[in-house]
C-alpha positions in Angstrom: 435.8 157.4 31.9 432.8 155.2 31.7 429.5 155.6 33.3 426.4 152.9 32.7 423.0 153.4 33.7 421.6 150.5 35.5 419.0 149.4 37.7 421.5 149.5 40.8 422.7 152.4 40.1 419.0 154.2 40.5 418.2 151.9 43.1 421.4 152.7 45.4 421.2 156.3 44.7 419.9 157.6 48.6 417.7 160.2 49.4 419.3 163.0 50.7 422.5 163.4 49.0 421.5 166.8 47.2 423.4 170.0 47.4 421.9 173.3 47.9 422.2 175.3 44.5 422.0 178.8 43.5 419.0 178.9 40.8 420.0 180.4 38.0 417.8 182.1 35.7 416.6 180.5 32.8 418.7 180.1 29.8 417.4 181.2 26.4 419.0 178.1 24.6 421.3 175.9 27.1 424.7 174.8 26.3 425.8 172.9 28.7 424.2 170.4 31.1 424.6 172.5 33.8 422.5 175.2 32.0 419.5 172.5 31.5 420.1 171.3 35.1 419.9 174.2 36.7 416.0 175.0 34.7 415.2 171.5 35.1 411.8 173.2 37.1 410.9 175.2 34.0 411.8 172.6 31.1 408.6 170.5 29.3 407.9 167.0 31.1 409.9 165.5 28.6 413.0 167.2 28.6 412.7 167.3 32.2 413.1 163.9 32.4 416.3 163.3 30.3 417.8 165.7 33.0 416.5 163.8 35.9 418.0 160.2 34.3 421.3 162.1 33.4 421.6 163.4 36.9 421.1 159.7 38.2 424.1 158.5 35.8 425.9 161.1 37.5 425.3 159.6 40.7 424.7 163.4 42.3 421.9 166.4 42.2 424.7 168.9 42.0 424.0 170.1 38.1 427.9 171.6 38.3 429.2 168.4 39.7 427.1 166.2 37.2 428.2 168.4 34.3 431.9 167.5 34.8 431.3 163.8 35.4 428.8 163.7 32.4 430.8 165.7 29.7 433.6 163.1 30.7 431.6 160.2 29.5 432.9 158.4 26.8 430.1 155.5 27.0 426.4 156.2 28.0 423.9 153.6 28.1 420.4 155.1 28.6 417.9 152.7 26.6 414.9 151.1 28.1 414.9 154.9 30.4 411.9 156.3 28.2 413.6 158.8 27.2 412.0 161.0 24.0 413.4 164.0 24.5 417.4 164.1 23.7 418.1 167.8 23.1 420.2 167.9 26.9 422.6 165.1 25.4 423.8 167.6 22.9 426.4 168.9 25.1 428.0 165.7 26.0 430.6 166.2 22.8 433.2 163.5 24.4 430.8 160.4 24.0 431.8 157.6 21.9 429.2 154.8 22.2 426.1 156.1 23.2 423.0 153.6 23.4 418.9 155.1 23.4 415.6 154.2 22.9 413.9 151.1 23.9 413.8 146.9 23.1 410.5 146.7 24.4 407.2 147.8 22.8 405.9 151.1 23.3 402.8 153.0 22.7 405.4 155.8 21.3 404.5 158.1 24.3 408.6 157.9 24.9 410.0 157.1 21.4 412.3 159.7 20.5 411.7 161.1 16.8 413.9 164.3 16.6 417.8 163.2 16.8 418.8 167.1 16.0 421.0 166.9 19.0 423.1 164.9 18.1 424.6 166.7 15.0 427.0 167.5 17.8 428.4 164.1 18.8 430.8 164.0 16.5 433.3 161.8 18.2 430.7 159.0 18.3 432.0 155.6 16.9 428.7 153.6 17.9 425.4 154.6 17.9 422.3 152.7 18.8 418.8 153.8 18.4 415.9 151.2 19.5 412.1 151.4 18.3 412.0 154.9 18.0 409.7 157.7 15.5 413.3 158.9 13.4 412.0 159.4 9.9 414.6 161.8 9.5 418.4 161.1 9.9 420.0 164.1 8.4 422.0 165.2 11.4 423.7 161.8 11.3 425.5 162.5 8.4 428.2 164.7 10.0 429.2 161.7 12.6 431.7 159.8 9.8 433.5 158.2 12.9 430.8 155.8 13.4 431.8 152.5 12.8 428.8 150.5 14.4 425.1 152.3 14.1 421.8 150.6 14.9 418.5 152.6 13.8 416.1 149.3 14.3 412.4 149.8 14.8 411.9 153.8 13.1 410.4 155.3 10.6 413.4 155.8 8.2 412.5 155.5 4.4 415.0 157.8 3.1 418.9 156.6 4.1 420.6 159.0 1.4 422.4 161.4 4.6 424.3 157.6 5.4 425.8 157.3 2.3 428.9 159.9 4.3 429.2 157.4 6.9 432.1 155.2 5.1 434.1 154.3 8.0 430.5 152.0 9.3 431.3 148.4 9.3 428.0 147.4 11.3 424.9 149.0 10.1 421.2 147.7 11.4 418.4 149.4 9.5 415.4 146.2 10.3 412.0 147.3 10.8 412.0 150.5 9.1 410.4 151.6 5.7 413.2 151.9 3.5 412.9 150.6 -0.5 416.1 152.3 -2.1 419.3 151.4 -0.9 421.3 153.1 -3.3 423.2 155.3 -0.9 424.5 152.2 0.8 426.3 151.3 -2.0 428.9 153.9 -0.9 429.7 151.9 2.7 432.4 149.4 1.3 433.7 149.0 4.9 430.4 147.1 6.0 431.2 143.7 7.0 427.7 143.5 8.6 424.3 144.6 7.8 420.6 143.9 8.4 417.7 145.6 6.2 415.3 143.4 6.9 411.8 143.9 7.1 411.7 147.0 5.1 410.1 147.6 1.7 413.1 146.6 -0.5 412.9 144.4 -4.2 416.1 145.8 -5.7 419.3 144.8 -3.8 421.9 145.6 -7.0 423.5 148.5 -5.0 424.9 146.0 -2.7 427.0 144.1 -5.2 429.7 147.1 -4.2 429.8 145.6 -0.6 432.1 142.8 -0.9 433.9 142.3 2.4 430.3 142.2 3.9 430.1 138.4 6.0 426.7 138.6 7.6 423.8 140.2 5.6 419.9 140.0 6.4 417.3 140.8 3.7 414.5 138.4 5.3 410.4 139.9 4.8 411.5 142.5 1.8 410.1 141.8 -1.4 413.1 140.5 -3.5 412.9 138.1 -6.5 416.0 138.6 -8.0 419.6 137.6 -5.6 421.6 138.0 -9.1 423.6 141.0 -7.6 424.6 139.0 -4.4 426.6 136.5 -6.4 429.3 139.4 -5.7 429.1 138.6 -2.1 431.5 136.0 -1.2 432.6 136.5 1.8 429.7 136.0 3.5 428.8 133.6 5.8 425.8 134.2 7.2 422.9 134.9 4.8 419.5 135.3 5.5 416.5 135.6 3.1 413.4 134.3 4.6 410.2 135.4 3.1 411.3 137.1 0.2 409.4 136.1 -3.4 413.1 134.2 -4.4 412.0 131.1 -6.7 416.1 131.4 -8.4 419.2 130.4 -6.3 421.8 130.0 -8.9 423.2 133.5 -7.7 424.3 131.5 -4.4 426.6 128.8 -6.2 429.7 131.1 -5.5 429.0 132.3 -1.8 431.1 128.8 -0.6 431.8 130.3 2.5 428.5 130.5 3.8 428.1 128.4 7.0 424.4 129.5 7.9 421.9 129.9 4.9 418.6 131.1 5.6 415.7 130.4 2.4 412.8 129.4 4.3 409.2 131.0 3.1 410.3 131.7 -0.4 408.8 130.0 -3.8 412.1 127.5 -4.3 411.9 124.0 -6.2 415.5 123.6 -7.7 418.1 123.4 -4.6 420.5 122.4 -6.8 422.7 125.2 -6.9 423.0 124.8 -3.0 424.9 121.7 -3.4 428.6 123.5 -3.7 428.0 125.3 -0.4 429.9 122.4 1.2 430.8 124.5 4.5 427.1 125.4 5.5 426.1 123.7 9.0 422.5 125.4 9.4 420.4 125.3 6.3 416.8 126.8 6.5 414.2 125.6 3.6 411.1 125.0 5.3 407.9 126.7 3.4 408.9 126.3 -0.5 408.0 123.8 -2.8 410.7 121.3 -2.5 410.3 117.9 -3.7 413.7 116.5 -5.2 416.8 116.8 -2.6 419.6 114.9 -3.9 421.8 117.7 -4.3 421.5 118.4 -0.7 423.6 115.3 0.1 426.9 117.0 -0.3 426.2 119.1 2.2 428.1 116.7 5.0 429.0 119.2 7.6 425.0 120.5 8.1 424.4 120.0 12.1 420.9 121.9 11.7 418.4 121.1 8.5 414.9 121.9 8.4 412.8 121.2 5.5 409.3 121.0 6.4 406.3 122.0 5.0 407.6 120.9 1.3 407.0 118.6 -1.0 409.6 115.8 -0.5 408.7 112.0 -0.9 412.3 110.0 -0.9 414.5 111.1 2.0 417.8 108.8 1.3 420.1 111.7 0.0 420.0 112.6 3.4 421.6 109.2 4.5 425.3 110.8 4.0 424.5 113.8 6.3 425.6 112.3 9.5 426.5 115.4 11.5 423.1 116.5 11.9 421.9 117.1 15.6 418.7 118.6 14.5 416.7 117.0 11.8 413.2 118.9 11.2 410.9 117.2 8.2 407.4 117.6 9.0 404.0 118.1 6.9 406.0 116.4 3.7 405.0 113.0 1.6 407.2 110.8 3.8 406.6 107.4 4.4 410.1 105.2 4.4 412.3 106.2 7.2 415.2 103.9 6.8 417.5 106.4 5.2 417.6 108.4 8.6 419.3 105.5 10.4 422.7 106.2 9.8 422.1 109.9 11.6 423.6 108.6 14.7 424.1 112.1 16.0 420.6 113.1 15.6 419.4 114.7 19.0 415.9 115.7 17.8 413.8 115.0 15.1 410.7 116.6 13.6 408.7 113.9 11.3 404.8 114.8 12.7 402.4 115.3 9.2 403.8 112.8 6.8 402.6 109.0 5.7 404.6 106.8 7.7 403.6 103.7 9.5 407.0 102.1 10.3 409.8 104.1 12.7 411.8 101.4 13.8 414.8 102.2 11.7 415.2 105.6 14.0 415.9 102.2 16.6 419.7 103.1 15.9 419.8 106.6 17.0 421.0 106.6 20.3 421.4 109.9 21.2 417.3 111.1 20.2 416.4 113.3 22.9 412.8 114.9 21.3 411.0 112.6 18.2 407.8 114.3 17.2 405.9 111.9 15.5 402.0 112.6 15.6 399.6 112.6 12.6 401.1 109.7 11.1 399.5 106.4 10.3 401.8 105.0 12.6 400.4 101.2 12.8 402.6 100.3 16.2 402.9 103.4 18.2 405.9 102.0 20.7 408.7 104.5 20.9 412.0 102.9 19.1 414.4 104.6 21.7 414.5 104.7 25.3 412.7 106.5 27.6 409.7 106.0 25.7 408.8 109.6 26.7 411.0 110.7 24.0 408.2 110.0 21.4 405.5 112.7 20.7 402.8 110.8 19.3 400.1 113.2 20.2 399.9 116.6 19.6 402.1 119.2 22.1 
């Protein structure tokens, strides 16, 4: 039985449709719903609240009637409901996905910190936690059915009580202030993960998490990818703003498709020139001057390079798939090796030295050129309409 908690539902919920109840008297320490419905009057603000959202998801006021419908629930969708207080969840033991917190920015009056209650849940299989104040996840590590847990946006620098949860295949830890991820090292099921934004610089531990295809590691402090080289089944990658100046550890990972090194300290891209099955490639904000090796890389649709160092362009003559071609604030001044990207649809060349852009003539199917602060000496757009061509600032 499935229940979601939605904006119709509140909204179509009349006014009126209550049920006169005996009140009970207070229960020392509740056990069931109906024993926190029925001193809903007496509970802190807080708690109070959790009871009154539940007994909207229930669709009735009758804490007996909601108690059966809500320990029923197998999925219960109650994020964005500013909810901090989750002790009255504790007794809904037949839950299997159960989604909380918030995706919007709070001032942490409704972020939940204590996840006690849910020590109890232990038929959950995915949990997700949005911008809360968790620091401390102890009581998750009895739920070892959960395949798919999301604790983004906390407070979580220790993740030893995960290192139980082996059946996980998704895990999302960004935002948080974690360093050591030993204890992941034990999740060998994980075919996706995200740790970015945390505090981390050592990533061996995760040489152990091999069928692993999507992993995100961008804003950490990492220098050395060496133990990813393990990795190969990955296909998405992403390690934007990390301190990585080495790439040779990515030579092996040929089944990357999307490859994100933007905001690093890279010069040599030449070990990037065997991942022959990447179509979005991500290098703006390094120091970049010599490309050649990128022009293997013929099934790239999405290549951004800007804000490098690059003079001579005509490795990326063989790259004809592109759609989306970004090459701004560079050393740029002969186009002509772009006019063979007939499949270009935008194009990014604003901040470089060139005068001449006739050759991008031959590119059909532009859509966008950005073009301004160049010493452009005839500044009549190559393509029709000419409202394709930025030559002024946006």
């Amino acid at each position: 039985m499935k229940l979601k908690l939605s904006i119709a539902t509140i909204f179509t919920f009349t006014l009126g449709f209550y049920t006169t109840q005996t009140i009970a008297a207070p229960v020392e320490n509740p056990k069931s719903f109906t024993d926190w419905c029925q001193q809903k009057s007496t509970l802190p603000p807080q708690t109070k609240h959790t009871v009154e959202v539940l007994l909207e998801t229930a669709q009735t006021q009758n804490c007996k009637e909601a108690n059966q419908k809500l320990t029923n629930l197998t999925y219960l969708d109650l994020h964005s409901n500013e909810i901090s207080d989750i002790k009255p969840l504790s007794a809904l033991t037949n839950l299997t996905e159960l989604y909380l917190g918030s995706s919007e920015i709070s001032d942490g009056s409704s972020e939940i910190s204590d996840i006690k209650p849910l020590s109890n849940l232990t038929h959950l299989t995915k949990l997700y936690l949005y911008s809360s104040e968790i620091s401390d996840i102890k009581p998750l590590s009895n739920l070892t059915h959960l395949t798919s847990l999301s604790l983004r946006s906390s407070e979580i620098s220790d993740i030893k009580p995960l290192s139980t949860l082996t059946n996980l295949t998704y895990l999302d830890l960004d935002f948080n202030q974690i360093s050591d991820i030993k204890p992941l090292s034990t999740l060998t099921n994980l075919t996706a993960l995200n740790l970015a934004s945390n505090k981390i610089s050592n990533v061996k531990p995760l040489s152990a998490l091999t069928r692993l295809t999507i992993l995100s590691l961008h804003s950490n402090e990492i220098s050395d990818i060496k133990p990813l080289s393990a990795l190969t089944n990955l296909n998405v990658l992403d390690l934007f703003a990390n301190k990585i100046s080495d790439i040779k550890p990515l030579s092996n990972l040929t089944h990357l498709t999307y490859l994100y090194l933007y905001s690093n300290k890279i010069s040599n891209i030449k070990p990037l020139s065997t991942l022959t099955n990447l179509t979005y490639l991500n290098l703006h904000s390094n120091e970049i001057s010599d490309i050649k090796l990128l022009s293997t890389l013929t099934n790239l649709n999405i290549l951004y390079l800007y804000s490098n160092r690059i003079s001579d362009i005509k490795p990326l003559s063989t790259l004809t798939n592109l759609t989306s071609l970004s090459l701004h604030s560079n050393r740029i001044s002969d186009i002509k090796p772009l006019s063979t990207l007939t499949n270009l649809t935008e194009i990014d060349l604003s901040t470089n030295e060139i005068r001449d852009i006739k050759p991008l003539s031959a590119l059909m199917k532009l859509k966008f050129i950005l073009i301004n602060k160049n010493p452009i000496a005839y500044k009549i757009c190559p393509v029709k309409p000419e409202s394709i061509c930025q030559f002024d600032e946006l």
